[in-house]
N, C-alpha and C positions, 0 to 999 in steps of 0.2 A: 089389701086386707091384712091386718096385722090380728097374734095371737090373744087369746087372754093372757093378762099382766103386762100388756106391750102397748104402747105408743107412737106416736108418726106425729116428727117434728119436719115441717116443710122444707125444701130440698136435701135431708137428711136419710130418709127412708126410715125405718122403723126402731124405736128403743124400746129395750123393755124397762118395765119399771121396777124401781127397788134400791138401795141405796150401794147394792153391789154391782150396781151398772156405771156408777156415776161417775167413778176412776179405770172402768175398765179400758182397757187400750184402744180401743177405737170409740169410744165415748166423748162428747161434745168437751168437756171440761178437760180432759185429758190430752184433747189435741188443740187446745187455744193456744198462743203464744202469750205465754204467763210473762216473758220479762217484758216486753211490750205492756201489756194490761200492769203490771207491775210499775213499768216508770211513768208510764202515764196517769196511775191513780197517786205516785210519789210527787208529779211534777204539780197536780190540783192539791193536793195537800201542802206543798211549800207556797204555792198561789194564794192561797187560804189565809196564811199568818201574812205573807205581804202585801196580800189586799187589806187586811185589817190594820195592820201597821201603816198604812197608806191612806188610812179614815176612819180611821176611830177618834185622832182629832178635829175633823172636819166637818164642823159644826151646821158650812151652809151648806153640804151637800147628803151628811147622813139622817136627817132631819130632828136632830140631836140624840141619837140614838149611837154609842160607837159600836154595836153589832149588828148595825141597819146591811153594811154590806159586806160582812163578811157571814150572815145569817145568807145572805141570796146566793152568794158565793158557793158555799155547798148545797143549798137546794139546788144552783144552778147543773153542778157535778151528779149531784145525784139523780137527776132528770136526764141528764146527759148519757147518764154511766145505762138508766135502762134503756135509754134510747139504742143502747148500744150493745145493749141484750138483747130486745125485737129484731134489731138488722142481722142480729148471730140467726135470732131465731128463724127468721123470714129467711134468707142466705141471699148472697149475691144474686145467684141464679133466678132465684123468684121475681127480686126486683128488676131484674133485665128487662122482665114482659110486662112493669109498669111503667118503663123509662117514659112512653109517652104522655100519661097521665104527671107522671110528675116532673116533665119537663114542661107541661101547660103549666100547672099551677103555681110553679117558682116562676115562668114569665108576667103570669096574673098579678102575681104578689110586688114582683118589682115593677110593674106597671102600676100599680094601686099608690105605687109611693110619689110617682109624679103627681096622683090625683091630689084634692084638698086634703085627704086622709093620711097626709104625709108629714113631715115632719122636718126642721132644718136641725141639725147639730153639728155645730163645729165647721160652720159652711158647706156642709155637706147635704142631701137634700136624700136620702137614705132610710129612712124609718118609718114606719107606722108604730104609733103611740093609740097606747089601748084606756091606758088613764089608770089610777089604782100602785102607778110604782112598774106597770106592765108595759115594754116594747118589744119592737120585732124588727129586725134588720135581716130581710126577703135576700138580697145579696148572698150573704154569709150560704144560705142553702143553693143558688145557681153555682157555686163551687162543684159539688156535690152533683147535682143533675148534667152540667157538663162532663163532667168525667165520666158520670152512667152511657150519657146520650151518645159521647164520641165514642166509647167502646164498646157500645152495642153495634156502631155501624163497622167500624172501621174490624170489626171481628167477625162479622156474622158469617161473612162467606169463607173465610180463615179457617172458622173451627167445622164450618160443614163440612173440611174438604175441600172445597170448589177453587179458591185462590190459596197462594202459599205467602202473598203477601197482597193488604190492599191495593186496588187499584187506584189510578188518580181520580176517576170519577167516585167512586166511595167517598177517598180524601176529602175532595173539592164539599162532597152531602155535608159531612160530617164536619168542614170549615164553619158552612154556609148555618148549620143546627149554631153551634156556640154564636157565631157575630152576632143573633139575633139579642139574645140577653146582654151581652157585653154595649154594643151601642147602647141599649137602654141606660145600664150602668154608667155608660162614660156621661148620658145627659144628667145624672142626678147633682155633682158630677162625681163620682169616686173611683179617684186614680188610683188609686192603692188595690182595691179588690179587681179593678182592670188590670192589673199589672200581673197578678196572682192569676188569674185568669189564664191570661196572655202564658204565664208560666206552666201552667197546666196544660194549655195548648201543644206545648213544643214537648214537654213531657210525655205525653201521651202520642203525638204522632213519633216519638225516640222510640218508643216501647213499642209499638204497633210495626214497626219494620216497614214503614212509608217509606217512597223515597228521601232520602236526604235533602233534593233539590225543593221538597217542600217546605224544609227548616231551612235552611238559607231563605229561600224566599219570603218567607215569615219574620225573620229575623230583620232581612231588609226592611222589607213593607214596616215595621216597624219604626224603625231606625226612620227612615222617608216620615212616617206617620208623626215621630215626635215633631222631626223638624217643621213640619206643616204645622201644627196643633201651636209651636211656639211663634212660627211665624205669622199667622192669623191672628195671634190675640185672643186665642179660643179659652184660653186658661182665667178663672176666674182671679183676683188681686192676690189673696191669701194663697193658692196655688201657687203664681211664682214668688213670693214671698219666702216661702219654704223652699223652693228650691235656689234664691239667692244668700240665704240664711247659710244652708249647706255648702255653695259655693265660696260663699265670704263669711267665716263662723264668726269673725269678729264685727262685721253687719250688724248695726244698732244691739247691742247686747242684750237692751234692756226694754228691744221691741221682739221684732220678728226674730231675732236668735235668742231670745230667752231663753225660750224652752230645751234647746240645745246645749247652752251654754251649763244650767241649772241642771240639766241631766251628768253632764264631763264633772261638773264641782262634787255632785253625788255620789259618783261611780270613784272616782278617783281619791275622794276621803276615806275609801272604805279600808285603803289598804290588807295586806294580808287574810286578813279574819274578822274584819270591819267594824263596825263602832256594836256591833252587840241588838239583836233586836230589841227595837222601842227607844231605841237612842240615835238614830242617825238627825245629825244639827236640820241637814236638809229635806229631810222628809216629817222630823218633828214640828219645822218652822213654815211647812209647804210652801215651800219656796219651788216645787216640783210641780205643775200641771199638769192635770190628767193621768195621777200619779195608778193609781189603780189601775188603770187600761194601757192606755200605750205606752205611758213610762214605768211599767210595773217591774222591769228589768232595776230600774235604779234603786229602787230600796233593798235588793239582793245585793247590789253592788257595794251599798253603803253602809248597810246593817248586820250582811255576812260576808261580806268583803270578798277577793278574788275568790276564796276556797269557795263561798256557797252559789256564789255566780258558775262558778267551773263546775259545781255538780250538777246545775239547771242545765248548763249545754251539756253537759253527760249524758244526762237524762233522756234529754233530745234528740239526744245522736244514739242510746240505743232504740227508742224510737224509728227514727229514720233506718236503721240499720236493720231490725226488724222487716221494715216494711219492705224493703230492697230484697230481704233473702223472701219474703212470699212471693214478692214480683218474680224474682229468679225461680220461685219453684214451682209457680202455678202451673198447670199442665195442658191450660186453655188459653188460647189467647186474649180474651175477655177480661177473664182472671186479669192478667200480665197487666193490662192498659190500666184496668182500674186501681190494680197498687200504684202503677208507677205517674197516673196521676196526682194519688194522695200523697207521693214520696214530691214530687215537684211542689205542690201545695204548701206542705209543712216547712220545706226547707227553705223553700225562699221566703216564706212567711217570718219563719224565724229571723232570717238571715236579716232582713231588713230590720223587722222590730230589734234586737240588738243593736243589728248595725247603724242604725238613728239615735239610736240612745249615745254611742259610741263616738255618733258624728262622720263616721264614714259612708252613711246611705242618706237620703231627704227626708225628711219626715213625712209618711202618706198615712199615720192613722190606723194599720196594722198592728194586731193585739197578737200577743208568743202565748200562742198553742199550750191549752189547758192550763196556763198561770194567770194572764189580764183577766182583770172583773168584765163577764159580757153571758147575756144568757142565749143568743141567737151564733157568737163566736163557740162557747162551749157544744151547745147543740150537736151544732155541726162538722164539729171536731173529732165527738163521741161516736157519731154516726159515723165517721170516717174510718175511726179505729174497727167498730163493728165489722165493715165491709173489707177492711183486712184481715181479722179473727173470719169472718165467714170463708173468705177463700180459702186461705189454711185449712178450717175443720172441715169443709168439702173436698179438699184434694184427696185422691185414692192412695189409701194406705203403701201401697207398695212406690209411690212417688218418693 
């Protein structure tokens, strides 16, 4: 029961209202992590100009419009950004006691994509297409439900009390929750968000204080897993394609190492302070594929040269850095799993998306966190940040 002039926002307990609440010291807005929310709405804002920079001459894809997608671009962020104001508002804790609800309907959804309702891009078999300029890549959110789902279990008995660290039988549940979304994924096929996945996995059982002998084992099984998958022949043509391209960069240059290639010539014109937005030879001549989404790192490289490349992984790294000191400060174990999920998530996510562009990782497809044009990658992203702002503004003052 809250007073008059007082409110009750969900796992928050009561505020009052009036606009001398709103910075007061234990007030929602006062206890957000500003530089986090800070470089993440700086990282969608330099995304902004280098997705436009990236198609505003591209005639066959913005349907002659050049602020076709740098228009969706920030719709995409601003959708994103209140999605990520209901996750504050809802809090972590709320969403705990939906994990099962919403770990049905992201399995529904990526099951939907194998049906006729699906969609191929890029050999990929990943999408529902709504028609209108509208799609949905159901994936991008089993990120997000995995993380809830395994630290709902692998915490429950941790924070009642009852264990001081999960047991193997918990582990083993809480293995068995994630494989089921992942095989689906791996049939679409998309290696890249398995990967991320698979990354989040061992992130989260680090965090949870499992045995160790479950991350080696993981890591193996693995390891074993690739090697089976290559020796099968389970990989579709253009799968190892990409990973021969990456193995041998000078691999038909002007076939399957294009893309590679055309990203190093990008990145590496851009010298110091780079050719200046709107003038990069290789991003004005798109001679770049897929420049917007997975190669959106290269028009930074070429147009704002090292300096604006090195402020995007700034950016990211006080992100990450961010997310590591909530995980460090949460006071529930729940808490702890679900940053250090989204801390596993971002970082290899990045790491690869760069590291492709760079030539030192394979190309799987992977869009760098709140810059690539995606509105299913944004989403999800936003929602992510949310759930880290949520732990934070629920932790007790005196933490």
């Amino acid at each position: 029961m809250t007073g008059a002039g007082s409110f009750s926002v969900p796992g928050y307990g009561p505020r009052r209202a009036g606009w001398t609440r709103i910075f007061a010291r234990d007030s929602v807005a006062r206890r957000l992590d500003w530089p986090m929310l800070l470089a993440a709405l700086a990282l969608s804002a330099i995304g902004s100009v280098l997705v436009f920079s990236a198609t505003r001459n591209r005639t066959e894809i913005n349907q002659g419009d050049q602020y076709y997608f740098l228009i969706r671009h920030i719709m995409n962020t601003g959708i994103g950004f209140a999605m990520m104001a209901g996750t504050v508002w809802l809090g972590h804790r709320t969403l705990r006691t939906a994990v099962p609800i919403l770990y049905g309907a992201s399995v529904f959804l990526i099951l939907l994509v194998l049906t006729p309702l699906g969609a191929t891009i890029n050999g990929s078999r990943n999408w529902i297409v709504f028609g209108g300029g509208f799609s949905l890549q159901p994936a991008e959110f089993v990120k997000i439900t995995i993380i809830l789902g395994m630290a709902m279990m692998l915490a429950a008995r941790v924070d009642a009390g009852d264990k001081k660290y999960p047991d193997h039988r918990t582990v083993l549940q809480s293995l068995g929750l994630a494989a089921v979304p992942i095989l689906i994924v791996l049939l679409m096929p998309d290696l890249g968000t398995v990967l991320v996945l698979l990354t989040i996995i061992l992130g989260v059982l680090l965090a949870s204080g499992a045995s160790n002998r479950w991350v080696f084992g993981l890591i193996t099984a693995g390891v074993v897993g690739c090697i089976a998958i290559w020796q099968l022949h389970i990989l579709d043509e253009y799968q190892i394609n990409r990973f021969a391209a990456f193995a041998n960069p000078a691999l038909d240059p002007a076939g399957v190492g294009y893309n590679t290639n055309q990203a190093r010539i990008a990145i590496g014109s851009g010298g110091l302070t780079g050719a200046g937005l709107f003038h990069g030879s290789q991003t004005t001549g798109q001679f770049v594929p897929e420049q917007q989404t997975d190669f959106v790192f290269t028009v930074a490289g070429e147009e704002l040269g090292f300096v604006g490349a090195g402020l995007i992984i700034l950016l990211l790294g006080v992100v990450l850095w961010r997310a590591c000191r909530i995980a460090r400060d949460s006071t529930e174990l729940y808490g702890t799993v679900v940053a250090a999920g989204i801390v596993a998530w971002f970082a290899f996510q990045t790491f690869e998306n760069i590291g492709m562009t760079l030539g030192i990782m394979p190309v799987t497809g992977l869009p760098l966190p709140f810059v690539s044009y995606g509105g299913s990658s944004m989403f999800a992203i936003w929602i992510a940040v949310g759930l880290l702002q949520s732990i934070r503004v629920q932790r007790p003052m005196s933490a």
